[in-house]
C-alpha positions as YAML, in Angstrom:
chain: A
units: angstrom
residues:
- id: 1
  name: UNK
  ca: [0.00, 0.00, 0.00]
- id: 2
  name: UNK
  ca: [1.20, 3.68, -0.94]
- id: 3
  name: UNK
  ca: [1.27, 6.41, 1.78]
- id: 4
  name: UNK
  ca: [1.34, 9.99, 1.03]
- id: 5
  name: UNK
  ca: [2.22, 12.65, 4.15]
- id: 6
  name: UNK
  ca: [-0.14, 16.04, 3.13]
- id: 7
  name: UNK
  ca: [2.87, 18.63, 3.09]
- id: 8
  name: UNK
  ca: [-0.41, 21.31, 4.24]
- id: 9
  name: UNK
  ca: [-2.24, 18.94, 7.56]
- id: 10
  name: UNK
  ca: [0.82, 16.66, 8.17]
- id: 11
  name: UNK
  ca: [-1.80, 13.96, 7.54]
- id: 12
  name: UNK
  ca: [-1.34, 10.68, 5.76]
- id: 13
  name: UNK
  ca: [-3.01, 9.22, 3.37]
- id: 14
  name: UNK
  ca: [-3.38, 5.43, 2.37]
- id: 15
  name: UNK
  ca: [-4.25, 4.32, -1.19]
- id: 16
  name: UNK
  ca: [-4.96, 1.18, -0.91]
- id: 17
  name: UNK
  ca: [-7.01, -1.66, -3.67]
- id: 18
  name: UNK
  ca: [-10.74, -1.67, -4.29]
- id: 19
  name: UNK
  ca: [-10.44, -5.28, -2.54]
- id: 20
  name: UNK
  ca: [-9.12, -3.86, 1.05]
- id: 21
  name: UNK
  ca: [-11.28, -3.67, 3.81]
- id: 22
  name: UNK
  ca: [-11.14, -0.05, 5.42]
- id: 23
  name: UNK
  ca: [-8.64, 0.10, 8.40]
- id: 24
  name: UNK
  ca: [-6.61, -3.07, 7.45]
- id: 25
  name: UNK
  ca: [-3.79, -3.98, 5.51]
- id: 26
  name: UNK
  ca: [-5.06, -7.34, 3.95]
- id: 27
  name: UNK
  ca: [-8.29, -7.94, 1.04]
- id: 28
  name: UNK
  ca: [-11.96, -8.76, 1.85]
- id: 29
  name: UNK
  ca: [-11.24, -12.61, 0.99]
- id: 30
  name: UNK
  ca: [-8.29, -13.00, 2.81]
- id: 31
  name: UNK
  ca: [-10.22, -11.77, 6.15]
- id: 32
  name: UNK
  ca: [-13.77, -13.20, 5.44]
- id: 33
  name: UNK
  ca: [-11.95, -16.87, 4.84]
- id: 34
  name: UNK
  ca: [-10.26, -16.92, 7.77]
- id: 35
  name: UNK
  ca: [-13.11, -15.52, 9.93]
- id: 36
  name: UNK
  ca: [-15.28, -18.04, 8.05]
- id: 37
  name: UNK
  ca: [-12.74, -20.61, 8.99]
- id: 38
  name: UNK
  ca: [-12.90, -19.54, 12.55]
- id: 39
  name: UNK
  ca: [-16.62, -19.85, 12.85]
- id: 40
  name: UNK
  ca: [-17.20, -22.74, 11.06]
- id: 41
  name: UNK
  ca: [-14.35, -25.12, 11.86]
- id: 42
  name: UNK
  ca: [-13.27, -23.26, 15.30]
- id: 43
  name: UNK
  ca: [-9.61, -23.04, 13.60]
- id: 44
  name: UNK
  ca: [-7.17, -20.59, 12.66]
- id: 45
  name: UNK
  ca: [-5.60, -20.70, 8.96]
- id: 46
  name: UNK
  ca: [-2.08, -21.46, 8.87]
- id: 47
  name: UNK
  ca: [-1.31, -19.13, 5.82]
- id: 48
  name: UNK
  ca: [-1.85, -15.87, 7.80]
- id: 49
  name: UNK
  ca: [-0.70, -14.66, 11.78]
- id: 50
  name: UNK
  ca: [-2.48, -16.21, 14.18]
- id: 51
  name: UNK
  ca: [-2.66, -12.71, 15.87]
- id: 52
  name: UNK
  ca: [-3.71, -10.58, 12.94]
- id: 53
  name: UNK
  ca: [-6.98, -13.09, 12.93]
- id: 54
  name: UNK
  ca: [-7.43, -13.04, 16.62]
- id: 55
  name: UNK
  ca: [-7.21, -9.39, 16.29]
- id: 56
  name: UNK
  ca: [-10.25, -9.62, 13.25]
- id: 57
  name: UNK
  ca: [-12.29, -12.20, 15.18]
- id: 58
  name: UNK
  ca: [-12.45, -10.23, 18.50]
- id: 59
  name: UNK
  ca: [-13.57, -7.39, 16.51]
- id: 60
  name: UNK
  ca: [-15.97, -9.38, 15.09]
- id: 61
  name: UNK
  ca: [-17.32, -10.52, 18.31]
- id: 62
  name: UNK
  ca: [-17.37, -7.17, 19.69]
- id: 63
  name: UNK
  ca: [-19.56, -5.71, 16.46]
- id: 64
  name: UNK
  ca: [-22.18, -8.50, 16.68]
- id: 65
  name: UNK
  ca: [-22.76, -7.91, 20.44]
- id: 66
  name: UNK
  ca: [-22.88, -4.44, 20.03]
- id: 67
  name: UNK
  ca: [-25.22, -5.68, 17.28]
- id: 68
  name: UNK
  ca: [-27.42, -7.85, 19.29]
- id: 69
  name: UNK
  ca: [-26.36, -10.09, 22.35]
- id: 70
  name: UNK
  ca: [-24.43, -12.76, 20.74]
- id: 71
  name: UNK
  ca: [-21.55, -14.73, 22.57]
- id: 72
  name: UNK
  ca: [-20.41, -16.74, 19.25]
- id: 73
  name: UNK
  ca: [-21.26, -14.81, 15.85]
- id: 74
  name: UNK
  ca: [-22.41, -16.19, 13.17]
- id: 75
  name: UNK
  ca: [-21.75, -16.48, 9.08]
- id: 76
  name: UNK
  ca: [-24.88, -13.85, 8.99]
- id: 77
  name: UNK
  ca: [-22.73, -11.52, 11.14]
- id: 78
  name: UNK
  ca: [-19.68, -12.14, 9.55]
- id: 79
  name: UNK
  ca: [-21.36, -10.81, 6.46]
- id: 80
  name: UNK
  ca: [-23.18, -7.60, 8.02]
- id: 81
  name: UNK
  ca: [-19.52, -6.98, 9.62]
- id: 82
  name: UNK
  ca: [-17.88, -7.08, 6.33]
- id: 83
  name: UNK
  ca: [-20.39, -5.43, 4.21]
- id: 84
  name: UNK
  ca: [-19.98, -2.17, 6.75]
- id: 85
  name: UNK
  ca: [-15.95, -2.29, 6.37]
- id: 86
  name: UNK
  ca: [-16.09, -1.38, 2.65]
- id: 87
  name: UNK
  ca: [-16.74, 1.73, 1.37]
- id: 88
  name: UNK
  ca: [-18.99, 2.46, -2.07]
- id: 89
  name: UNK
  ca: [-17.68, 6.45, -1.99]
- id: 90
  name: UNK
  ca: [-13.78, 6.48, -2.94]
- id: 91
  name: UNK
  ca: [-12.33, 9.84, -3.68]
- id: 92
  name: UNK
  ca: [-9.47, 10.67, -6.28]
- id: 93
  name: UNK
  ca: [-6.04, 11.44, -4.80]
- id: 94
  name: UNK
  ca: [-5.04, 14.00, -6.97]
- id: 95
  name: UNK
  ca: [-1.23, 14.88, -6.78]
...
């Protein structure tokens, strides 16, 4: 992913693929199979960290009980969770 420093605000800005979730650093598939992994088969993938889907999961879990009161989420939350992690609005970096 590219960053850009604003030489005006100091602020940076990420340009990252259509296909990344907002916030993290890997694609929409690559979380939502190892979440779906997770629920399902109550396993981690070996392919990616361990903590990076520990991180996802409990932020998962935290979503759907802020959701509704849910202990364990479930495939419907994963994709509610997911679907409010990408953005339809992208605006041009101009440079």
């Amino acid at each position: 992913m590219k960053r850009f420093r604003c030489p005006d605000c100091s602020a940076v800005h990420t340009c990252r693929p259509l296909d990344f979730l907002k916030g993290l650093r890997f694609s929409a598939e690559v979380v939502s199979t190892c979440l779906r992994s997770k629920i399902e088969e109550n396993r981690w993938l070996s392919s990616v960290v361990r903590q990076n889907q520990q991180y996802w999961y409990r932020c998962l879990r935290a979503w759907a009980s802020r959701q509704a009161t849910v202990i364990k989420p479930a495939l419907s939350h994963l994709k509610a969770f997911l679907f409010g992690k990408t953005s339809e609005h992208f605006e041009l970096l101009f440079l």
